[in-house]
N, C-alpha and C positions, 0 to 999 in steps of 0.2 A: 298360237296362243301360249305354249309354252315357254316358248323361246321368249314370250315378252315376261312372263310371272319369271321365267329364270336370271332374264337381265334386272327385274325388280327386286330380286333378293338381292342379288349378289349388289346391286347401286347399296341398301340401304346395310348391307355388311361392312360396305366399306367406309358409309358416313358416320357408320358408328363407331366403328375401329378410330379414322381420323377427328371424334369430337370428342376422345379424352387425348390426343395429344395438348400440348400447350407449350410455351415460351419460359426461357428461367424467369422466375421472380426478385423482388428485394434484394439488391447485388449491394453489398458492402465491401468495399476498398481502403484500407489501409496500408501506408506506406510507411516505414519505416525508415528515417534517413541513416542511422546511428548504426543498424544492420545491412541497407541495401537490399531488403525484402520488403515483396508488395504482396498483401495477403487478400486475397479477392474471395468471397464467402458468397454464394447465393442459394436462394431454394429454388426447388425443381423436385418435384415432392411425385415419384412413382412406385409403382409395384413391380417394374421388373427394371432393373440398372443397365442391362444388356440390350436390350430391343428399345426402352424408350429413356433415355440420357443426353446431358448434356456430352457435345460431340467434340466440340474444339473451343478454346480458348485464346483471343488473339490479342496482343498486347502492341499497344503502338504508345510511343513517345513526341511529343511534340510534331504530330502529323507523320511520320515513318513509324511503318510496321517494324519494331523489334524480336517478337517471339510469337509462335503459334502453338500450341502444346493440345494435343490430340487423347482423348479418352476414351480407351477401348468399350470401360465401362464406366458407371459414375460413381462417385469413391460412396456415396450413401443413397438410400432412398429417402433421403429429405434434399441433399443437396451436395453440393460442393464447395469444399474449401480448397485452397491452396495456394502455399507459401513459394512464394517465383521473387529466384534471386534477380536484383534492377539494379539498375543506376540511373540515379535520376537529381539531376540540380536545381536549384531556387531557379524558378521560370519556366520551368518545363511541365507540360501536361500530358498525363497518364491517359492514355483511354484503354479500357477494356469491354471484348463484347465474349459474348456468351454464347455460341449456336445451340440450338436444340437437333438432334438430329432427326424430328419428326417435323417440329412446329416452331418456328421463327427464333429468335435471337434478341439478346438482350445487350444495352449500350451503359456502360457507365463512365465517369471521370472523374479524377484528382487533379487537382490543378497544388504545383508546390510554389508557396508564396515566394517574390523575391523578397531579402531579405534586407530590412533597413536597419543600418547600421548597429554595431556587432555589439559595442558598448548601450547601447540604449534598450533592446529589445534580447531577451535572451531564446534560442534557438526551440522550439521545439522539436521534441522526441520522436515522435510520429504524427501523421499528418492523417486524418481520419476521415473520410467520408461516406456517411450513409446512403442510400439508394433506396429507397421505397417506390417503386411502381404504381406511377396514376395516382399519386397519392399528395392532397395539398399541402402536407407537414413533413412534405420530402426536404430533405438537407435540413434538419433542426441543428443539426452543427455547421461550424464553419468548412470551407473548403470543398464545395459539396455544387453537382451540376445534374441538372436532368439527365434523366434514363432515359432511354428511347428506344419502343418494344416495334421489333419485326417480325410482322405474323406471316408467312408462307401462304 
């Protein structure tokens, strides 16, 4: 009889531990062509940056992995930002995902317009796209592609 109230504590310690983890949120991605920085901004809103954080950041290019970049800890308890130098030309698409390293991952994309002709159409600065999670007034700007959340 013990041994079953002791595996009953200790089940509902750990469902409780694991039901405030959660997935990054609202991943905002801009690209910069002029500097060759992608600045990728999300929330991920905890109380300790150390034990519950976004864990990796993986950056692919028109279907090839280009960069991974690994966070010991998470630059804030609201979220992360950060500016990652790129290269990236008219036709190519950005994706970035976001692991959590408790509770799932998060997907976002830029896609950089090709460009029609040089004389007609003048270049934009930066290429913006917002990311709102599950959300119907996701990509209110141009250049903008669903999110897509992996829960563990």
């Amino acid at each position: 009889m013990k041994r079953i109230v002791a595996v009953l504590i200790i089940i509902l310690f750990l469902s409780a531990a694991f039901s405030y983890a959660h997935p990054p949120k609202d991943m905002k991605l801009v690209y910069d062509k002029a500097t060759g920085v992608l600045r990728v901004e999300m929330k991920h809103v905890t109380t300790d940056i150390i034990d519950h954080r976004i864990r990796e950041i993986q950056v692919s290019k028109s279907g090839a992995e280009t960069q991974k970049i690994k966070f010991p800890k998470q630059t804030s308890p609201q979220g992360v930002s950060e500016d990652i130098p790129f290269t990236a030309a008219a036709g190519d698409t950005i994706k970035v995902k976001a692991i959590c390293n408790q509770a799932g991952s998060l997907e976002g994309e830029v896609a950089i317009p090709k460009e029609k002709g040089a004389a007609s159409e003048a270049k934009p600065e930066s290429i913006e796209s917002p990311q709102i999670l599950n959300q119907e007034d996701a990509a209110s700007k141009s250049y903008s592609a669903p999110v897509k959340e992996d829960k563990k």
